[in-house]
N, C-alpha and C positions, 0 to 999 in steps of 0.2 A: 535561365532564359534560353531558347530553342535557337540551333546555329542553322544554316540556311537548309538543311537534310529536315527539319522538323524535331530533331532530338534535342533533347532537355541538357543541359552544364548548368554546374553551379559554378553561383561567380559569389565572392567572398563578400557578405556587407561591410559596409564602413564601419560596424561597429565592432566588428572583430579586430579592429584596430586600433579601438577603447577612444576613439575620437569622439563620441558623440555620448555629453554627461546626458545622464535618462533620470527620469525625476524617479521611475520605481523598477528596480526590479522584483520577479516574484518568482521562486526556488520550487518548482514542483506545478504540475500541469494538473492534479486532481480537480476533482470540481469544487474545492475550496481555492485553489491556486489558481481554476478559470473564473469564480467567482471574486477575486479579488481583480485577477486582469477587465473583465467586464466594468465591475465601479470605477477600474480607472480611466477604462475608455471612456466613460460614459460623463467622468469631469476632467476630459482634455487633457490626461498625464502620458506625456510620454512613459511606454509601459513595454517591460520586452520580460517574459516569461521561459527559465529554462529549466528543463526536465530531461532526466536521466533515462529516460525509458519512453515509450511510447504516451501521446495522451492519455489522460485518465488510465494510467499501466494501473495502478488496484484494480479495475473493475477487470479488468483485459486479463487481470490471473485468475479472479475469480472464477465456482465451473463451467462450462460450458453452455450446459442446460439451466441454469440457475434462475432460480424467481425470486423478486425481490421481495420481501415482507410489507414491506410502506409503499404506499400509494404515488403515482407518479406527479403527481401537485409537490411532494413531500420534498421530490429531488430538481427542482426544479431550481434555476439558477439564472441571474438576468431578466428577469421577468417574462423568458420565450418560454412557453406551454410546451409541456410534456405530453405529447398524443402517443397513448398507448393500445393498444387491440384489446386489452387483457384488465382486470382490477391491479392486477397485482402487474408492474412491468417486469421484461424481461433483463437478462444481460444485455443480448444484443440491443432491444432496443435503447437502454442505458447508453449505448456506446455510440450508438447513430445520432439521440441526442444529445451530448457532448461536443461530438463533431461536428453538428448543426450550430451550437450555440461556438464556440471559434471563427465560423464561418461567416455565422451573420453578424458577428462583432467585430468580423476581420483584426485579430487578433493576432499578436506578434510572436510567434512559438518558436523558437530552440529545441527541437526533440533530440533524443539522443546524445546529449549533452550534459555531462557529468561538471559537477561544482567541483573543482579541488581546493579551493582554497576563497574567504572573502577577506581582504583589509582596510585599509584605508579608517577611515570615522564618518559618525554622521553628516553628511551633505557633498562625500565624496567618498562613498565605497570605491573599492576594487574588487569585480567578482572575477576570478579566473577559472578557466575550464576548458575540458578536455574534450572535443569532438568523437565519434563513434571513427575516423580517420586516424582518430592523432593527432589533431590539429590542436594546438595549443591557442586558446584565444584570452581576451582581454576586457570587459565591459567596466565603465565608469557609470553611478549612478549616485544620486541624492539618499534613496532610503531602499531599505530590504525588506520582503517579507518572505517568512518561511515557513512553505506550505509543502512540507516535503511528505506528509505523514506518515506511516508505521509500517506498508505491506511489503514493502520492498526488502524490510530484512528480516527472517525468518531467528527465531530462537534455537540456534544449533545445540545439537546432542551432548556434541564434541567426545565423541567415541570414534575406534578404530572404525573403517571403514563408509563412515556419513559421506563420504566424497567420491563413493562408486558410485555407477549411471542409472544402477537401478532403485536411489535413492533420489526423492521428490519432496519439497517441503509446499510445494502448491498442489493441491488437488484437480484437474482438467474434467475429467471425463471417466467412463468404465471401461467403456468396448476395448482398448489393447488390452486388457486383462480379464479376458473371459478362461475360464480354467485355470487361473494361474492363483498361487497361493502368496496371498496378500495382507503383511501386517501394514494396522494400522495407528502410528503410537501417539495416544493420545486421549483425553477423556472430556473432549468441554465440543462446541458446537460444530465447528469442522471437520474433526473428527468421526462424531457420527455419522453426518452428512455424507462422509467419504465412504464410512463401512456398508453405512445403507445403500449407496448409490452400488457400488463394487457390488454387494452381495446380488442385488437385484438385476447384476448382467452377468451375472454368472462365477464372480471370481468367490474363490474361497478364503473369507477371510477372520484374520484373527485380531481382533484390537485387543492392543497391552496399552495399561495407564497403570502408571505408580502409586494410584490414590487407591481408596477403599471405595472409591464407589463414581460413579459419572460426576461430572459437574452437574449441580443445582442450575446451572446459567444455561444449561442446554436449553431452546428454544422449547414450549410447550406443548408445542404441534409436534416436535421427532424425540423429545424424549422419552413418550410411552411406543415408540416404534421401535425406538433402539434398544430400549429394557426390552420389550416383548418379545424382538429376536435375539438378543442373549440366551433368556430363561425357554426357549425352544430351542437353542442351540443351531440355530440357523447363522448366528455371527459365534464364534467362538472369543471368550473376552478373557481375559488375564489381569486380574487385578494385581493392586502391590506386588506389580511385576515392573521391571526394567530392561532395554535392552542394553546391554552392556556391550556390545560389537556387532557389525554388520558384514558377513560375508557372500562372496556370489550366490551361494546353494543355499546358506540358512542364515537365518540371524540368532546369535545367542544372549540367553536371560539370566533373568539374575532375581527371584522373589524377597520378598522381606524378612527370610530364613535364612540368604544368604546362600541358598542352592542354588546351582547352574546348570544349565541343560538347552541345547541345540535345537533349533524348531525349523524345519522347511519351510525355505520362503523363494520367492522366484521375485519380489516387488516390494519397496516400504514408502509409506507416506508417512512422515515423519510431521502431523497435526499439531508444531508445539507450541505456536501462537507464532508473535509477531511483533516486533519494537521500534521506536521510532531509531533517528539514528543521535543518539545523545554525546556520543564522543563529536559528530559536527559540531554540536552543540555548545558544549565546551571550549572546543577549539576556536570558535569567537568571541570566546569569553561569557557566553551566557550560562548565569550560576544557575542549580538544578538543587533542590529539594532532596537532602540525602533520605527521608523516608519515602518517597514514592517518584523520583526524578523527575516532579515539575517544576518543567523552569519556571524562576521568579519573573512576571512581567505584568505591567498595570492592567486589571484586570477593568479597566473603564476603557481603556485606548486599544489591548493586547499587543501594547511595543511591550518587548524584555530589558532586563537589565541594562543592556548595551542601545545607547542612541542610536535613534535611526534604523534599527534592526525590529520588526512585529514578527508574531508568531500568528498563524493562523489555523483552524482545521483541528485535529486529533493531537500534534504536537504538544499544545497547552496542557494537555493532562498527562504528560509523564506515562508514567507507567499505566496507566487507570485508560488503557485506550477503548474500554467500553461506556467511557462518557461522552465522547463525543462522537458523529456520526455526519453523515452527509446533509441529513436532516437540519441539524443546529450550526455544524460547520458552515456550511453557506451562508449562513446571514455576520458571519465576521469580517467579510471582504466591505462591506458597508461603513462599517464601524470604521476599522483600520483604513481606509484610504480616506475618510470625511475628517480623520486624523491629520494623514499626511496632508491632505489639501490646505487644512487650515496652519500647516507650518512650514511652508512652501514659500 
């Protein structure tokens, strides 16, 4: 609230003081986590929504320049229209409708607010959590759902050196890397996306992947683009190649011969995918599928194991995070709260 100078303080809600039971909270602000908070507004649940990063933070690391494949009817959430300039929409405007859709559902967001820990059972969680300050807080609610999904934790190398500055597991933009000599490790859809964008502003780059050959899953439209500057040596590629460490001046390899040898590099994007976060998972006692870590949950309600706790979004598929999408995630927040309503 603004003190009499016109400047903004924050003043701590009541509910940071776990006073106030809430019929739902929902663990992640993607547009499956604002599509659940929407259904709930929309059948009078007390609803408070908290996320570790910015709203919709997936889209917000996504490139820059980024065009989305599917149609903006497709991403579309709470039944507000997606008005787009373009067939295909943008990031940014991705992000502007997102914000729109909070706004006009006057929505109860948490940003920057990290989960440490849920207890309690069904019809009296306790979510506890960490502020972007340090504030330790305290929320009581009836039921959970957890829509945290997958972008936020990258698949580490776990080699010397992944934790220097010139090491990136998001890909942004080209321009800081024009002239500079740029691996890129990895062989499936971001990856290309990365070598192609880099190479076309200038940077020199080299993609290493461990496999014998691209990913089959690479998008149709940049896989004959990215073969095409391979085989003219416009992208330099290294197959059944590894990096085995990463240092300031170069990164060093390691092929499937078991040879080693030094490459100049001044930059790496480490393209290795991206998982949900399944130790959470666990940690609440939600059991996980030991061939592909999808949690067990009714797949008619999408609660898990654990009363009271839904999964919603990309989560439900375990490791398999190319089945679910923005597209069919959104229509689980329907499901799941017409759930909770009715046991309420």
């Amino acid at each position: 609230m603004p003190d009499q100078q016109g400047a903004w303080w924050y003043e701590t809600p009541k509910e940071h003081m776990g006073s106030d039971l809430k019929d739902v909270i929902i663990i992640g602000a993607g547009p499956t986590g604002l599509a659940c908070a929407i259904e709930a507004k929309k059948t009078h649940l007390n609803c408070l929504v908290i996320e570790k990063g910015c709203i919709v933070n997936s889209i917000q690391n996504f490139p820059v320049q980024m065009t989305f494949f599917t149609t903006p009817e497709l991403l579309e959430i709470g039944g507000l229209p997606f008005v787009s300039s373009y067939e295909k929409p943008t990031r940014l405007e991705a992000l502007k409708y997102y914000r729109r859709t909070a706004d006009t559902y006057h929505l109860k967001l948490h940003l920057y607010e990290t989960v440490l820990a849920v207890e309690g059972a069904d019809g009296d969680f306790r979510v506890k959590t960490q502020t972007r300050a340090g504030g330790d807080c305290q929320y009581r609610s009836k039921k959970i759902v957890l829509a945290t999904g997958y972008y936020d934790i990258p698949n580490l190398l776990r080699i010397p050196g992944e934790d220097l500055s010139k090491v990136a597991h998001y890909y942004t933009e080209a321009h800081p890397y024009y002239g500079m000599d740029v691996a890129v490790i990895g062989g499936k859809n971001s990856a290309a996306i990365a070598a192609l964008d880099l190479y076309r502003h200038g940077a020199r780059v080299t993609l290493i992947h461990r496999g014998r050959e691209l990913s089959h899953s690479i998008k149709y439209w940049i896989k004959p683009d990215i073969e095409n500057r391979i085989k003219s040596r416009e992208i330099d590629a290294l197959f059944e190649t590894s990096v085995v460490e990463i240092a300031q001046e170069h990164v060093l390899l390691r092929n499937a011969g078991g040879s080693a040898w030094p490459l100049k590099n001044d930059f790496v994007f480490a393209m290795t995918g991206y998982r949900p976060d399944l130790e959470f998972f666990e940690a609440l006692g939600i059991r996980l599928n030991p061939a592909d870590q999808r949690p067990y949950h009714n797949k008619e309600t999408y609660e898990s194991g654990v009363a009271g706790i839904y999964l919603a979004g990309v989560v439900v598929a375990g490791m398999h995070t190319n089945e679910v999408f923005i597209e069919n995630g959104r229509f689980h927040g329907e499901v799941i709260i017409k759930d909770i309503r009715q046991r309420l």
